[in-house]
C-alpha positions in Angstrom: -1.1 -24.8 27.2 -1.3 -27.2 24.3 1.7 -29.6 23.4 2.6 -32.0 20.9 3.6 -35.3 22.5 5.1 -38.7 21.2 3.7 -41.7 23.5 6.2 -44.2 24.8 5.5 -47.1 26.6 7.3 -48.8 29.2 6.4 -52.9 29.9 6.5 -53.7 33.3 8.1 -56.2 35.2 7.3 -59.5 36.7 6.1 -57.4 40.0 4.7 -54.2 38.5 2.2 -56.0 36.5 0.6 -54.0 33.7 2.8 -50.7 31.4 3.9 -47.3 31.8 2.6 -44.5 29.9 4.5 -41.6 29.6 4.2 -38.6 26.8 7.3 -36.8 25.6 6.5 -33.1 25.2 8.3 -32.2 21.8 6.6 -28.6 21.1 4.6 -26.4 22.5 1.7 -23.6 21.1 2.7 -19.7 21.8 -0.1 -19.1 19.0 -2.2 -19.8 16.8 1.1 -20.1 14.0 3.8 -19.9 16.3 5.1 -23.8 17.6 8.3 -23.4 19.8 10.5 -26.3 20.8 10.9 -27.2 24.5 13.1 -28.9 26.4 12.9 -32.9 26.8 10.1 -33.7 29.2 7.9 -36.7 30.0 4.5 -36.4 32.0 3.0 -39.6 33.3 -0.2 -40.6 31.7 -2.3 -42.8 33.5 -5.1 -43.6 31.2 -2.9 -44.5 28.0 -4.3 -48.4 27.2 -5.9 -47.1 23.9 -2.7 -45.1 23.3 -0.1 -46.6 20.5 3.5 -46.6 21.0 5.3 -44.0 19.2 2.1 -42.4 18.1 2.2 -38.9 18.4 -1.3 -36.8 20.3 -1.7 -33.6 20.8 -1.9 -32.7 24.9 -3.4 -29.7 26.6 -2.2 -29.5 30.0 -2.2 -27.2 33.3 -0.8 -25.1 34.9 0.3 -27.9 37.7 1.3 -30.0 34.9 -2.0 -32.4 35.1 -3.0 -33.5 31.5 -6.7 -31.9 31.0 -7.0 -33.1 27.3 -5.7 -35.1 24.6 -6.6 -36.1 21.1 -4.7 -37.8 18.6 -2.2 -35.1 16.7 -2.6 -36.6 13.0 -5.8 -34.2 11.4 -4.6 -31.1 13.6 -0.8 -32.1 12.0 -2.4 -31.9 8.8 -4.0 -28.6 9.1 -1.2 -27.2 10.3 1.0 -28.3 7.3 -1.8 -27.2 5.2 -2.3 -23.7 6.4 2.0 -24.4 6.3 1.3 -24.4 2.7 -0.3 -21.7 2.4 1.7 -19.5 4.0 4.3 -20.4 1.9 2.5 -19.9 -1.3 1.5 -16.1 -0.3 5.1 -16.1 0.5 6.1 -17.3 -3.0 3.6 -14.8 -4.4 5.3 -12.2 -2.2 8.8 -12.8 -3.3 7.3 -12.9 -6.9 5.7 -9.5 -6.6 8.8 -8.1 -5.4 11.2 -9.7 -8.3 8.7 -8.4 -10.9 9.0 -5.0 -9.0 12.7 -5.2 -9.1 12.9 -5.7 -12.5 10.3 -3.1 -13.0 12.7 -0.8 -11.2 15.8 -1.9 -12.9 13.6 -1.3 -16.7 12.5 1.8 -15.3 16.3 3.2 -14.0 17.9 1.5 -17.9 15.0 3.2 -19.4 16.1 6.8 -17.8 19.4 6.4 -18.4 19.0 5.6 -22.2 16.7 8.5 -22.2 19.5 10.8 -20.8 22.2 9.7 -23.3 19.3 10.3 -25.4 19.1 13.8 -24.3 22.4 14.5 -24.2 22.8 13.1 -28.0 20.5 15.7 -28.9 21.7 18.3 -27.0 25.1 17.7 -29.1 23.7 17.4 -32.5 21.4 20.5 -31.5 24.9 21.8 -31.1 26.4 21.3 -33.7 23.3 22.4 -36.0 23.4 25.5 -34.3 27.7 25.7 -35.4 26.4 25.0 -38.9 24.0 27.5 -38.8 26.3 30.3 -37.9 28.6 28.8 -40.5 26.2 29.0 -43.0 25.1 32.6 -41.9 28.7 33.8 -42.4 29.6 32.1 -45.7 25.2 33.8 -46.9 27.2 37.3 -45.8 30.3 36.5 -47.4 28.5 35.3 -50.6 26.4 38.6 -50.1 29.6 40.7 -50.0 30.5 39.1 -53.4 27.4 40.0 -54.5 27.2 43.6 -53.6 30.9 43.1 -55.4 30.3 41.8 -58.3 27.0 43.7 -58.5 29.3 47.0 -57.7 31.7 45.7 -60.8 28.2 45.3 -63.5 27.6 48.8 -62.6 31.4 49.7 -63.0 31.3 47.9 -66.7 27.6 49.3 -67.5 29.1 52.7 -66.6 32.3 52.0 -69.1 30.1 50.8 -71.6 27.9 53.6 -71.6 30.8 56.1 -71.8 32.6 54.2 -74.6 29.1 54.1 -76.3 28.9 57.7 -76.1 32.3 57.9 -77.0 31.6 56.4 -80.2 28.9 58.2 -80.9 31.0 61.5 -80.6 33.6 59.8 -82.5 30.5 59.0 -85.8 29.5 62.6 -85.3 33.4 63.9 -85.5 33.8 61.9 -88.6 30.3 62.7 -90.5 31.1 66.3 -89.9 34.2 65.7 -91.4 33.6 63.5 -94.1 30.8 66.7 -95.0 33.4 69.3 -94.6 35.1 67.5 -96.9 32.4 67.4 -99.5 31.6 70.6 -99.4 34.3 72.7 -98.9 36.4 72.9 -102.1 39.4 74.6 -101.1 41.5 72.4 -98.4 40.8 73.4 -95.0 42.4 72.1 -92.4 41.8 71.7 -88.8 43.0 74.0 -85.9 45.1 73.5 -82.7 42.2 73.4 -80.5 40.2 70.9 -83.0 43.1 68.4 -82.9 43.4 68.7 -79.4 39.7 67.8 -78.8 40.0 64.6 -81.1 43.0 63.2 -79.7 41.7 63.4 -76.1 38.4 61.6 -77.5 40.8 59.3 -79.1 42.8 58.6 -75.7 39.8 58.0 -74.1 38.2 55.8 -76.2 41.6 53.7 -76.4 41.6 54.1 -72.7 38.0 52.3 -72.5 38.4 49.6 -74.6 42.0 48.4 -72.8 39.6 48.8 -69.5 38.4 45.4 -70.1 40.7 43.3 -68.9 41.3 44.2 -65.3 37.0 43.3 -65.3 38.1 39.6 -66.8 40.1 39.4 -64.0 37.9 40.3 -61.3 34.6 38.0 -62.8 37.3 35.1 -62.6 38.1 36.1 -59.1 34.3 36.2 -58.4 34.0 32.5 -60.3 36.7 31.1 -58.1 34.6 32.6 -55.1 31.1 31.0 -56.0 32.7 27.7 -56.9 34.5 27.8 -52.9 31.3 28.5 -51.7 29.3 26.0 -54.1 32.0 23.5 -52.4 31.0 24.6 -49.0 27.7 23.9 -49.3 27.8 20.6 -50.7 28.6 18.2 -47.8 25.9 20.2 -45.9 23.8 18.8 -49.4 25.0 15.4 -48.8 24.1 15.6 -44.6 20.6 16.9 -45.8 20.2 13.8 -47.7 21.6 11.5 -44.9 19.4 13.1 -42.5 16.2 13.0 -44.5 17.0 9.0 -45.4 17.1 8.9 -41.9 13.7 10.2 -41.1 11.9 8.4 -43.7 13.2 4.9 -42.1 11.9 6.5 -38.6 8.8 7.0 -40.2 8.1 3.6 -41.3 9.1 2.7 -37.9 6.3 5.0 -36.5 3.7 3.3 -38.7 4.8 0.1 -38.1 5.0 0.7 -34.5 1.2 2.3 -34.9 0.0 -0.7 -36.4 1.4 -3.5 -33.6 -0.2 -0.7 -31.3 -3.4 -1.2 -32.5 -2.9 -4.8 -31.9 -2.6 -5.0 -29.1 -5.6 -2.3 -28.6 -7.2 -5.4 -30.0 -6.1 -7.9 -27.7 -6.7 -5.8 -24.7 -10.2 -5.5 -25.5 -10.7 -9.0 -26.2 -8.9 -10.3 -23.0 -10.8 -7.3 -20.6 -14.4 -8.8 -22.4 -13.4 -12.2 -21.1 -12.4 -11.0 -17.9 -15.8 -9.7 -17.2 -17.6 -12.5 -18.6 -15.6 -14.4 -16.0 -16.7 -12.4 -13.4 -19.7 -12.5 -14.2 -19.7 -16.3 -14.2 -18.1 -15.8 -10.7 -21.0 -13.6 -9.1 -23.3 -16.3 -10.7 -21.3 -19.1 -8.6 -21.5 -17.0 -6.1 -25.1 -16.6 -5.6 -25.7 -20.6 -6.1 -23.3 -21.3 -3.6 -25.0 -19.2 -0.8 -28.8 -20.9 -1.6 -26.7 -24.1 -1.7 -25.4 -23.3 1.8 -28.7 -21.7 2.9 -30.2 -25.0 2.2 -27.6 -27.1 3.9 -28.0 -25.0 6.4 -31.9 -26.1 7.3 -30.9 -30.2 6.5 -28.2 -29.8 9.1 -30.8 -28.2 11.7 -33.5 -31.0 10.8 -30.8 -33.7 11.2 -29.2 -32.4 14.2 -33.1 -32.7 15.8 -32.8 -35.9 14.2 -30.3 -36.8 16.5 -31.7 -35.3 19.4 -34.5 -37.6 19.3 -31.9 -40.4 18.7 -30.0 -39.6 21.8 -33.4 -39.5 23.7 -34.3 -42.5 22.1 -31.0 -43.8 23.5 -31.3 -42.4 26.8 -34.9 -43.9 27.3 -33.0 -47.2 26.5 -30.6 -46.8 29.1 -32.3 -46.0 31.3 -35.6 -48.1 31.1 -35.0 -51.7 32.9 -37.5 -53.1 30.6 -36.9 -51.6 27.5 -34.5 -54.2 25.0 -32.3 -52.9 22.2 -32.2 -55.4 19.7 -32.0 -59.3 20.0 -32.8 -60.9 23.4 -30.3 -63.5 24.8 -30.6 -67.3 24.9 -31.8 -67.1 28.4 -32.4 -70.8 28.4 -29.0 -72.1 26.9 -27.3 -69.4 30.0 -29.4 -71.5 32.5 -27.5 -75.0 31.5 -24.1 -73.4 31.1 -22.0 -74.4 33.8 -21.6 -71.5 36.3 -18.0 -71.0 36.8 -18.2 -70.6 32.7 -20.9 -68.0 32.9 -18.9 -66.3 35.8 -16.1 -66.1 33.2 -18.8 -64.4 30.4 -19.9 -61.9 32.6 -16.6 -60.8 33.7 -15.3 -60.9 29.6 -18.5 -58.9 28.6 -17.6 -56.5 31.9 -14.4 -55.6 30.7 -15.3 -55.3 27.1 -17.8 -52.8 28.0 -15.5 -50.6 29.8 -12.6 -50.8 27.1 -15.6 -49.7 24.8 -17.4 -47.1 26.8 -14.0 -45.5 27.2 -13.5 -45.9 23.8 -16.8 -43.9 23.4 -16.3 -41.7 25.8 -13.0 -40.3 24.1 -14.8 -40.2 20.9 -17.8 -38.2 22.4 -15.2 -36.0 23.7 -13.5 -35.5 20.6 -16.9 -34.8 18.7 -17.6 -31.8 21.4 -13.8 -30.4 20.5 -15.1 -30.4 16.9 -18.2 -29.1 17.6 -16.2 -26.0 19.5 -13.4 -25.5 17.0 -16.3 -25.5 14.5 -18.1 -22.8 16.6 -14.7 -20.9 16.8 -14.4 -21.2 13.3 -18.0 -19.6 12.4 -17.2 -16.7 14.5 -13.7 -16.1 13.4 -15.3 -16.2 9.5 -17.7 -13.6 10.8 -15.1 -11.5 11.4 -12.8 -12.3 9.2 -12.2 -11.0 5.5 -10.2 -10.9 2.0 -7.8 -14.0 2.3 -8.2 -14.9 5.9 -12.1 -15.4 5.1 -11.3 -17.6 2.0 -8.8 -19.8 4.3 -11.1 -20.1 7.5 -14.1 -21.3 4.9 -11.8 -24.3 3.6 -11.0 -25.0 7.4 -14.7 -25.0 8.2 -15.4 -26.8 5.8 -12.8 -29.8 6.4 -13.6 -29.8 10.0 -17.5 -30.0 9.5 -16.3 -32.6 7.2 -14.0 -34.9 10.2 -17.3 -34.1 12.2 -19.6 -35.5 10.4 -17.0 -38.3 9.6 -16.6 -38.9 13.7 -21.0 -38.5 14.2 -21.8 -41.2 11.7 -19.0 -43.5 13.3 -20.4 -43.0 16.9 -24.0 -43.8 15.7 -22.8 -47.6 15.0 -20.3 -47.6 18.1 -23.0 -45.8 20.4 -25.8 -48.6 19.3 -23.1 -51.5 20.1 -22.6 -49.3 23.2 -26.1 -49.9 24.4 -26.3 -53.9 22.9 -23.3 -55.1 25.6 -24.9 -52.8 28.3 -27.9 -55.0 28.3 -26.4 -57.8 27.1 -24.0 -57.7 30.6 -27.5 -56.6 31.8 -29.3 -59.9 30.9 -26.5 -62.2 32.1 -26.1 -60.4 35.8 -29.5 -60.8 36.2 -29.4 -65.0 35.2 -26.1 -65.1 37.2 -27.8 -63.6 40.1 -30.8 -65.7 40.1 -28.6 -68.9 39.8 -26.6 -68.1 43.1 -29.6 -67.5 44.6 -29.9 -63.8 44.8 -33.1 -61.6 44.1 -33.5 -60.1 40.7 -36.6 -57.6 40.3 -36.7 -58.0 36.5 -36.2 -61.0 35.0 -34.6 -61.1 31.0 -38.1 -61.2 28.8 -40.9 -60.1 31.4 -42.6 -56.7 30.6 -39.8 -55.8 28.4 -40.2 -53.6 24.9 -38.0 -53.7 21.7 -37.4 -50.5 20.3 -35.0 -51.8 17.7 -37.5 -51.0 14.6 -38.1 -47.9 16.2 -34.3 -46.8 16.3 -33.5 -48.4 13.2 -36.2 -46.3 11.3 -34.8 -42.9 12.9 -31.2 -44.2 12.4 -32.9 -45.1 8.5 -34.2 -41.4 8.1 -31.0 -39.6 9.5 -28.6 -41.9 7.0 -31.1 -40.6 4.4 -30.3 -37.2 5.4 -27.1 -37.1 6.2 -26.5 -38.8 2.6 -28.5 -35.7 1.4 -26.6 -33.3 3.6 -23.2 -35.3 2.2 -24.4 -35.0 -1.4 -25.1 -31.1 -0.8 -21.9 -30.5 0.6 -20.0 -31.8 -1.8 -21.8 -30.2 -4.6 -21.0 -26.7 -2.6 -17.0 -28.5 -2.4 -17.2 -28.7 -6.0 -19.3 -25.2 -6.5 -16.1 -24.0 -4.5 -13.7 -25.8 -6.2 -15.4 -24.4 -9.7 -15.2 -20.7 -8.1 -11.4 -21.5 -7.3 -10.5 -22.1 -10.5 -12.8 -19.3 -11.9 -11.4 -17.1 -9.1 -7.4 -18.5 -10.0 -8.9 -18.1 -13.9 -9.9 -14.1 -13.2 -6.6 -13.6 -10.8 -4.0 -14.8 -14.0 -6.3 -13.3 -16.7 -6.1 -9.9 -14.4 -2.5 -10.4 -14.7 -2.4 -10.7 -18.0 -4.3 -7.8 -18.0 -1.7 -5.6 -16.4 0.4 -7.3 -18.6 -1.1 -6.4 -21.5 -1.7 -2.9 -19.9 1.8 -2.5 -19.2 3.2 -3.8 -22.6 1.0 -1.6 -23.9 1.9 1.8 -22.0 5.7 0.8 -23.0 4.7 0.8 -26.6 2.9 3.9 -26.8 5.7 5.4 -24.5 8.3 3.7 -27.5 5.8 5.1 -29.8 5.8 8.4 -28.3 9.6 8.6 -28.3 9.8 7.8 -31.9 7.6 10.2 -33.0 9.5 12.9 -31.0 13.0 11.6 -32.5 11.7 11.6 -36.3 9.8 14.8 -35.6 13.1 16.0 -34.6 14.5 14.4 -37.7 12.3 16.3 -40.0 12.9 19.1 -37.6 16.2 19.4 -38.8 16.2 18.4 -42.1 13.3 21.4 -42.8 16.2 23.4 -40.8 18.8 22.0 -43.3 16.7 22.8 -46.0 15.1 26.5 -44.9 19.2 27.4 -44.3 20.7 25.9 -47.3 17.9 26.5 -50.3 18.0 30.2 -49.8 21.7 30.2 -50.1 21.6 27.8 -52.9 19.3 30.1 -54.6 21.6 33.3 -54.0 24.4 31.3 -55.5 22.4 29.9 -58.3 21.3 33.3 -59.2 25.0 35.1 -58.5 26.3 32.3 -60.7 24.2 33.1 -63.5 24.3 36.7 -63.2 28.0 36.4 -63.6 27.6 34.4 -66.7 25.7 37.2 -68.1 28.0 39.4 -67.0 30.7 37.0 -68.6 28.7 37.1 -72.0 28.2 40.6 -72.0 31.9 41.3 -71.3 33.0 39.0 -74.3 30.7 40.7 -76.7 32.2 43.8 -75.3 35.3 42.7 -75.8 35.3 41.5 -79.4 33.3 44.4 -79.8 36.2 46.8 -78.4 38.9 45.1 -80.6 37.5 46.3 -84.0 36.4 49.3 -82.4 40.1 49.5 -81.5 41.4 48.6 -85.1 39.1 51.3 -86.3 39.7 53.8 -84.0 43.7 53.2 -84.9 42.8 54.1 -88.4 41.1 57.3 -87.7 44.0 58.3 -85.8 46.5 57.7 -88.3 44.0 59.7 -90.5 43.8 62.9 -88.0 47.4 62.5 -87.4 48.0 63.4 -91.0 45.5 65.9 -91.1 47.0 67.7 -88.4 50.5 67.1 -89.4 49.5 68.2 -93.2 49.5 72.1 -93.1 53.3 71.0 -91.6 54.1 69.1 -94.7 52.7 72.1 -96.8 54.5 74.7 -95.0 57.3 72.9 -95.5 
């Protein structure tokens, strides 16, 4: 199981010699993203010289607590606070998402509740136009009735005024006939009892029409009084009809208004969904340079990496050759004059320099194969990885091929030095042995071959390459960095997009409602209008009927009074007619 561990150092004391190293276990791996605490435990590390105090490593260990691995904790700490990071930006985004739904939610649940008062607004003023239709259908009957009345009282006075006309003309005929009986009869005649009788019930009757008159005055006022009620009933209903269709007109130059700042945006949609696809475009084209890019790194990496395989041979053949020298020889000569308790001294410094340095190697070899295998794991993770995982393994790849190429081109120097004090310690056992008298097979210089040039051109050619493979990688950092920011550029324009969409749906959904509520407004004011004009019309047409009526009636009745004087005279005439024969008798 891996741990995280904090080294701590113990001196020792005047009989123990050399220090203590002991690691603290501080946390421990379940998973890949899962670090748990543990409790306080130290594990004895012998092998801790190159180990800082306080310095923190991170420690793989058995199950019988023996420490199989360690490396220092510092670039794994740093991946884990980046993918950290991460993690807490897609939980950002997260929370984000499900504010913005919120609030979508909340619009959405204000939005249905205005739309219900809505509903129920409408439902009352549906109401209420329906009350004022039924009011307005019983005063159209009631104006009716006073139609079929006062049309019933035209026909009473046409019928009066025909029988007094006839009346008159009776009465004419009467007195021609007897103004010619009285022109042509010489002696006096006078009239009879039936005669008499005759002319005074015509007389009766035609004072009987002519006093008629008044009790039809009385009921055309009565039928004024009863159009100007209803004239007064109509006109607040006038004055809502106005209201209302001042209403609809400001709700129509809210629905062209409204049209216009749709179209707009209409506009700006467009525009911002042609940039987002030129953007995507540019993307794809990234894309496809990035993967020739990587292709081509690809093949430089496999040439360099045989590049170092003949390097490492190289190396090997260096080792292990007794007469093969890497590098500069040493002074064999000045070593033969140095005294020999000094060039005991040497050979023991170089001794334990080379093994604080081949351990130093050794470590770092080690290390290079763990990157090697987390790169491995890495490659076949992103092979079956995808979406956002894929995108987060590629940056880890991509630092950790990064740290290994870092720790390969480090080692190149320190494995070279590496081989220098192994045949430097080489050369000066082999004079220390031949000046204590011991034999030496190969002596330093005889039959020996430098393969310095040789290594220093291969180590030339793979700097040359590994500059190339550095150069190509960081163009495919930046091509990654460019299809980042396209990629960050496409994600906010797409939310702008929605955006845009959304803002858009709302207006036309606005739109929508205010065409239904001034639809509704002309609705009812055609209602208004359709109920009210043809009542209007009927009482326009009443009211002047009446007036004619009213005319007629007062030409009637100045008519009637000199009729009346008239007819008072020919009565007073006939009277003495009839009472004559009386007088004569008499």
């Amino acid at each position: 199981m891996l741990y995280l561990a904090e080294v701590q150092k113990q001196k020792g004391g005047l009989l123990s010699g050399g220090s203590k190293t002991e690691l603290k276990l501080l946390t421990c791996q379940r998973s890949d993203q899962n670090w748990n605490t543990v409790s306080e435990e130290t594990i004895a590390y012998e092998d801790g010289s190159k180990l800082n105090d306080g310095s923190l490593v991170l420690v793989e260990l058995s199950p019988n607590r023996q420490v199989q691995r360690i490396q220092e904790a510092g670039r794994p700490l740093v991946n884990i606070l980046q993918n950290f990071s991460r993690q807490m930006e897609k939980f950002k985004l997260k929370e984000d998402e499900i504010d913005q739904w919120k609030q979508s939610l909340m619009f959405q649940v204000q939005e249905l509740n205005r739309r219900e008062m809505e509903m129920e607004s409408r439902l009352e003023q549906v109401q209420q136009l329906e009350d004022d239709v039924q009011r307005l259908e019983s005063q159209k009957q009631e104006v009716d009735t006073s139609r079929e009345q006062i049309e019933r009282l035209q026909a009473e006075i046409e019928r009066n005024r025909q029988e007094l006309e006839g009346a008159w003309e009776h009465l004419r005929g009467e007195q021609r006939r007897l103004d010619e009986n009285q022109v042509n009869s010489q002696p006096v005649q006078f009239l009879d009892e039936e005669q008499s009788r005759v002319i005074t019930d015509l007389l009766e009757r035609l004072s009987g029409g002519v006093g008629s008159t008044g009790t039809v005055q009385e009921n055309l006022n009565c039928a004024f009084e009863l159009i100007e009620q209803q004239q007064a009933v109509l006109n607040p209903h006038w004055q809502q009809l106005e209201l209302q269709r001042t209403l609809a007109q400001q709700q129509q130059g809210k629905v062209e208004q409204l049209s216009r700042t749709l179209r707009d945006r209409h506009t700006e949609l467009q525009q911002l969904q042609s940039s987002l696809e030129q953007q995507i475009n540019q993307l794809q084209l990234s894309n496809t340079t990035l993967h020739n890019k990587q292709e081509f790194a690809a093949t430089l990496k496999e040439h360099l990496r045989n590049q170092e395989h003949l390097y490492q041979q190289t190396h090997t053949l260096v080792a292990t050759a007794g007469n093969v020298v890497f590098g500069q020889q040493v002074d064999v000569e000045s070593l033969q004059k140095m005294p020999l308790e000094e060039l005991q001294k040497m050979v023991q410094d170089l001794q334990n320099k080379l093994e604080i340095d081949s351990s130093f190697v050794q470590d770092q070899e080690q290390e290079l194969n763990y990157k090697q295998e987390s790169i491995e794991e890495l490659q076949t993770k992103i092979q079956q990885a995808s979406g956002e995982d894929l995108k987060n393994l590629e940056l880890e790849l991509g630092d950790e091929t990064v740290l290994y190429q870092m720790l390969n081109e480090s080692l190149v120097g320190q494995r070279r030095n590496l081989l220098e004090r192994q045949q430097t310690l080489s050369q000066h056992q082999t004079i220390l042995l031949q000046r204590q008298g011991q034999t030496v097979v190969n002596s330093p210089g005889d039959n020996t071959i430098n393969l310095g040039s040789i290594l220093s051109q291969i180590d030339t050619q793979r700097q040359q390459q590994s500059q190339e493979v550095q150069k190509l990688e960081s163009e495919i950092l930046q091509l990654g960095v460019d299809m980042e920011t396209i990629q960050e550029a496409i994600g906010h324009q797409t939310h702008d997009l929605e955006s845009k969409r959304q803002e858009l749906q709302t207006i036309e959904e606005q739109l929508l409602n205010l065409q239904t509520a001034t639809a509704e407004c002309w609705g009812k004011v055609n209602l208004y209008q359709e109920a009210l004009q043809p009542i209007q019309d009927s009482l326009d047409s009443l009211r002047n009927q009446m007036q004619a009526i009213a005319d007629s009636l007062a030409h009637i009745q100045e008519s009637g009074d000199s009729h009346l004087q008239t007819i008072s005279e020919v009565c007073q005439t006939i009277q003495s007619l009839i009472n004559f024969p009386e007088v004569v008798a008499s």
